[in-house]
C-alpha positions in Angstrom: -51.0 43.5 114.3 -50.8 42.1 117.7 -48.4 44.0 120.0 -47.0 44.0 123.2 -45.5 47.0 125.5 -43.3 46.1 127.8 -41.7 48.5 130.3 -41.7 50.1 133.6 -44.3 52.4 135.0 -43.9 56.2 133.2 -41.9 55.0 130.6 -44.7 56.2 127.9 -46.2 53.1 127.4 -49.6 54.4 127.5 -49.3 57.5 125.3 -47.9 55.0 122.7 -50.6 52.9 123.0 -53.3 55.5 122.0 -51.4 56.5 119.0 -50.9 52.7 117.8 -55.0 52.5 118.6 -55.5 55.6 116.4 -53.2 54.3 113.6 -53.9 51.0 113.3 -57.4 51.0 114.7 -56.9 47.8 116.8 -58.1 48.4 121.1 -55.9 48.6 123.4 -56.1 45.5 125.7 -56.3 46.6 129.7 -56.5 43.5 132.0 -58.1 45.3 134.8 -60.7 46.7 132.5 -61.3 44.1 130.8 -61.4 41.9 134.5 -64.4 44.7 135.7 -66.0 44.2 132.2 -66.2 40.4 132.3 -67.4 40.6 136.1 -69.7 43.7 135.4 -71.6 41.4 132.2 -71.0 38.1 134.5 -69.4 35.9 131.6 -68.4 32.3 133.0 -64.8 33.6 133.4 -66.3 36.9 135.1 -68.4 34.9 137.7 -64.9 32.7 138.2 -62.9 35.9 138.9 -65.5 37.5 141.1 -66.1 34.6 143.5 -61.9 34.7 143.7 -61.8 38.7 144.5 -65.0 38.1 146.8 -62.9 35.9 148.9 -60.1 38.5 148.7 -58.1 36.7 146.7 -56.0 37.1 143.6 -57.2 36.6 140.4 -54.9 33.6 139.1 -53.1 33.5 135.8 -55.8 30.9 134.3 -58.4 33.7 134.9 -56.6 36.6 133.5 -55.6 34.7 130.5 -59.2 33.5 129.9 -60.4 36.9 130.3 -57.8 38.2 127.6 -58.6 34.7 125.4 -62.8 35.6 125.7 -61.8 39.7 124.5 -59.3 38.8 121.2 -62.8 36.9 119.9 -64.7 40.2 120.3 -65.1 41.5 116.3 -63.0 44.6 117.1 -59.9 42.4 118.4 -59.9 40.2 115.1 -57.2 43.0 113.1 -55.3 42.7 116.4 -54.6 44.5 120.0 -51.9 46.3 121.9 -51.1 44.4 125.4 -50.1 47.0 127.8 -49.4 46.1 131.1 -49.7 42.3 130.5 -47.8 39.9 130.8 -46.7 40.8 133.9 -44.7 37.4 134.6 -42.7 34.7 132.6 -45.8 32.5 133.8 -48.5 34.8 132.1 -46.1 34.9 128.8 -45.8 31.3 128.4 -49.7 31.1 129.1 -50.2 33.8 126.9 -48.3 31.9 123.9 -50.0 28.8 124.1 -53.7 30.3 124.3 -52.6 32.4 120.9 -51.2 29.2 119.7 -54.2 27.6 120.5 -56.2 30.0 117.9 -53.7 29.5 115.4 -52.1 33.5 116.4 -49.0 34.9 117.6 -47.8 38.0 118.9 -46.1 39.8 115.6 -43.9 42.4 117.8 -42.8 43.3 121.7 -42.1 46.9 121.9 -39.2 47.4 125.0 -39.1 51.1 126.5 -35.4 51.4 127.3 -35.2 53.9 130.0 -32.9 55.8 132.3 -34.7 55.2 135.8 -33.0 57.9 137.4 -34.4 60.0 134.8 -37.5 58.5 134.6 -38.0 59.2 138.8 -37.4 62.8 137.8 -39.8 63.4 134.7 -42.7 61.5 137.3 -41.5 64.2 140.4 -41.6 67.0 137.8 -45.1 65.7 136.6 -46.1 65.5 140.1 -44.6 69.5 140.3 -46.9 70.6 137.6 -49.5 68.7 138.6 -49.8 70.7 142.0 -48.8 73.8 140.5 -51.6 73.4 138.3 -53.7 72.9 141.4 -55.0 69.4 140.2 -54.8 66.6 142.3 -51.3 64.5 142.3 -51.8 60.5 141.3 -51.4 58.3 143.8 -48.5 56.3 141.5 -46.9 60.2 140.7 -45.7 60.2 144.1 -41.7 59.3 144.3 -41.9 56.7 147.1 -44.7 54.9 145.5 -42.9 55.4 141.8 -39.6 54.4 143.3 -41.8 50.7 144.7 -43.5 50.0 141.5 -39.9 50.4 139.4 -38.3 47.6 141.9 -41.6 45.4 141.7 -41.3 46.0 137.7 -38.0 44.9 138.1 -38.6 42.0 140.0 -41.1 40.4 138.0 -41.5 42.0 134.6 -38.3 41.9 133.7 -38.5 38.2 133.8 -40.6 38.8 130.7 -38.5 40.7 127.9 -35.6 37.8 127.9 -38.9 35.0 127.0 -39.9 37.6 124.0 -36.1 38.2 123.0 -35.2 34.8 122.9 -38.0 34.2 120.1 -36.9 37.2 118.3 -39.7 38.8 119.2 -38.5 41.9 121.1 -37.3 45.2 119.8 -35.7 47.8 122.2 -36.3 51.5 121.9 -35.1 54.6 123.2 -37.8 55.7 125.9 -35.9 58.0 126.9 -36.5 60.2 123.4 -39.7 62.9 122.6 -43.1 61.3 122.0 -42.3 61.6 118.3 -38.8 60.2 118.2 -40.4 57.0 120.1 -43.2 57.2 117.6 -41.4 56.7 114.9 -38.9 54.3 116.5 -41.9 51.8 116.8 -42.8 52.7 113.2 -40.0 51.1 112.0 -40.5 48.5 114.3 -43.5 47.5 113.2 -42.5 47.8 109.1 -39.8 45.6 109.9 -42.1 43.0 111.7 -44.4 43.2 109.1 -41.7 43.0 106.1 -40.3 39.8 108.0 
């Protein structure tokens, strides 16, 4: 089962991940970890990507997606991965497809988090709330202004993304805006379907 999340930032991408990890028992795929990982055991693409960020630059598309091609050959990846996070631009998914394609694999489903952002900016400041109240620190990304500049820089780029998945009848929209459970389930029959198909 290879799977992608796509969504904006709070939209429960992550709490869905660990329950897909737990069913299914495939890892979730993290391009920043997996980026430190690679640089941290200096694999070929690691040394690549470290001599870019050295220079302070950014770690090109070729990288990333070399990074993401060396992990899917790691024994655990083999029954499949959730992306989350990744691609974040129409460039990454059409460099994402042909490395699969490459290997003879394919994404099987693209889970889209539907949500209401006006909602969403008020479940992150009540989070933020309880957070304090709770007298733990507040995430940098909880705050409102920096919320509010990650869901326009979602919108800008990653929202390139879910038309490229839809128009290869990969994508299926669900209600993000429903309880852990509901959106649970809604992937459930997601994935059945994808799997019936």
């Amino acid at each position: 089962m290879r799977l992608i999340l796509l969504g904006p930032p709070g939209a429960g991408k992550g709490t869905q991940a660990q329950r897909l990890i737990e069913r299914y028992g495939i890892p979730q795929l993290s391009t920043g970890d997996m980026l430190r990982e690679a640089v941290a055991k200096q694999t070929e693409i690691g040394k690549r990507a470290q001599a870019v960020m050295d220079a302070g630059q950014l770690v090109s598309d070729e990288i990333v997606i070399g990074i993401v091609a060396d992990r899917i050959e790691q024994p655990d990846a083999r029954k499949g991965f959730v992306l989350d996070g990744f691609p974040r631009t129409l460039a990454q998914a059409e460099a994402l497809d042909r490395m699969l394609e490459s290997r003879g694999l394919s994404i099987d489903a693209v889970i889209e988090f539907r949500v209401d952002e006006e909602k969403l900016v008020a479940r992150i400041e009540k989070r933020a709330r309880e957070t304090e109240a709770a007298g733990l620190p507040v995430r940098k990304d909880d705050t409102p202004e920096v919320f509010k500049r990650r869901l326009v820089e979602f919108r800008a780029l990653t929202a390139a993304v879910a038309p490229f998945y839809r128009e290869r009848g990969l994508s299926h929209q669900i209600d993000g805006m429903a309880s852990i459970d509901e959106v649970s389930a809604q992937i459930d029959a997601v994935l059945k379907q994808a799997v019936a198909a």
